[in-house]
Structures are given as C-alpha cells and as structure tokens.
N, C-alpha and C positions, 0 to 999 in steps of 0.2 A: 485231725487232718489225715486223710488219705496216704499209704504208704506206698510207694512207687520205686522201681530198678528200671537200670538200663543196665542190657548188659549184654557187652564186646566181644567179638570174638578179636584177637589182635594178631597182623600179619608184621611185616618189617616194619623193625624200626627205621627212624631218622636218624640220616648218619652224626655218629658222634653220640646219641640218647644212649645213657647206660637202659637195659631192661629194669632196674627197682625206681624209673623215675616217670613209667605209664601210669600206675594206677595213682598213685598223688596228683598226675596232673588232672588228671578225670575226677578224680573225688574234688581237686579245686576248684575246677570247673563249675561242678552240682554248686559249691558252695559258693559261688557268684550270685547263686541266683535262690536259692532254697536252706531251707536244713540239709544235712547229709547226715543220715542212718550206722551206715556203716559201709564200709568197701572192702572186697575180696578180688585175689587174684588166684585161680585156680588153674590146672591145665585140665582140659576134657577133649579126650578121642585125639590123644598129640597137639593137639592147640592152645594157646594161650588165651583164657577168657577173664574180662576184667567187669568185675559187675559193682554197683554205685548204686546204695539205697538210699531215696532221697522221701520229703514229703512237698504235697504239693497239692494246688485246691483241688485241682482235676483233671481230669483226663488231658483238655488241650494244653493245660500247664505243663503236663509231665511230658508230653511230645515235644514242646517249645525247650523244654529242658535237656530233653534228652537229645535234640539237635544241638543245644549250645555243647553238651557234654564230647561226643562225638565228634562236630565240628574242632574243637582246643587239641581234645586228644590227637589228630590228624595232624596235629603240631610236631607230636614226639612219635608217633607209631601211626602205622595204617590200621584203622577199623578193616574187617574183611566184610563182616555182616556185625547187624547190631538191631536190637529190640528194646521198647518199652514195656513193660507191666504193671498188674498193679496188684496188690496183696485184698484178695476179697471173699471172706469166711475163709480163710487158714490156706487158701488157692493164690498161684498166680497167674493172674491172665492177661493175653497181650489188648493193650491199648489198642483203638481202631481211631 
C-alpha cells in the first residue's frame, strides 16, 4: 500500500492546549481513518511543522485523509499551511 504524509506547518495554539498535545492529536486523527507510519514534530525556518505518515490506497484517499487530519488538529492548534504527499522511488511528491 502506498506511503503517504501530511505535513503542517502549525501556528497558535487553542487556548488552554499544552504544545506536546498537537502532534498526537494529528497522528489520532490518521489513525481514525488509516494506518499511521510514524509522526514527527520538528521546528523549520522558526516554525513548528507537524508531519503524520500514514498509508492509504490513493492519492484521493490520502487527500480525504489529510483533510480529516487537518480539519481535528484545528481543534487544538491553527494549521497555517499544510500538504499531502506521497513517497515514490525514494521521492516525495505532492498529491494533486
């Protein structure tokens, strides 16, 4: 099965969300609906980026996912910008 990320950049949180309760809610999220891979929280160019590897049969699956993922996390933190991908020959490339 196809390996697929979404991955967040993350602005303010929701008042009251401590920041170590983003990315579990996102990786809970994948896991509503999919496997989940693994999930990373990195910070790149001063921003917090929260990325969720998940699998999924296809392209329109990983987009439907990647809004459900997005959509939750909006719960606890603002997405600012946010992408799907997909892992193909050793490459990630964005979903259209």
């Amino acid at each position: 099965m196809p390996s697929y990320r979404v991955i967040m950049t993350i602005g303010a949180l929701q008042p009251g969300v401590r920041p170590d309760a983003v990315l579990p809610a996102a990786a809970a999220a994948a896991a509503e609906r999919t496997t989940v891979e693994a999930s990373d929280l990195a910070v790149v160019a001063g921003s917090a980026r929260a990325t969720v590897r998940f699998t999924a049969d296809d392209g329109t699956a990983a987009l439907a996912i990647g809004d459900h993922v997005v959509a939750q996390t909006r719960l606890v933190a603002a997405p600012v910008t946010w992408l799907v991908t997909e892992r193909v020959k050793g490459r990630w490339l964005p979903v259209r």
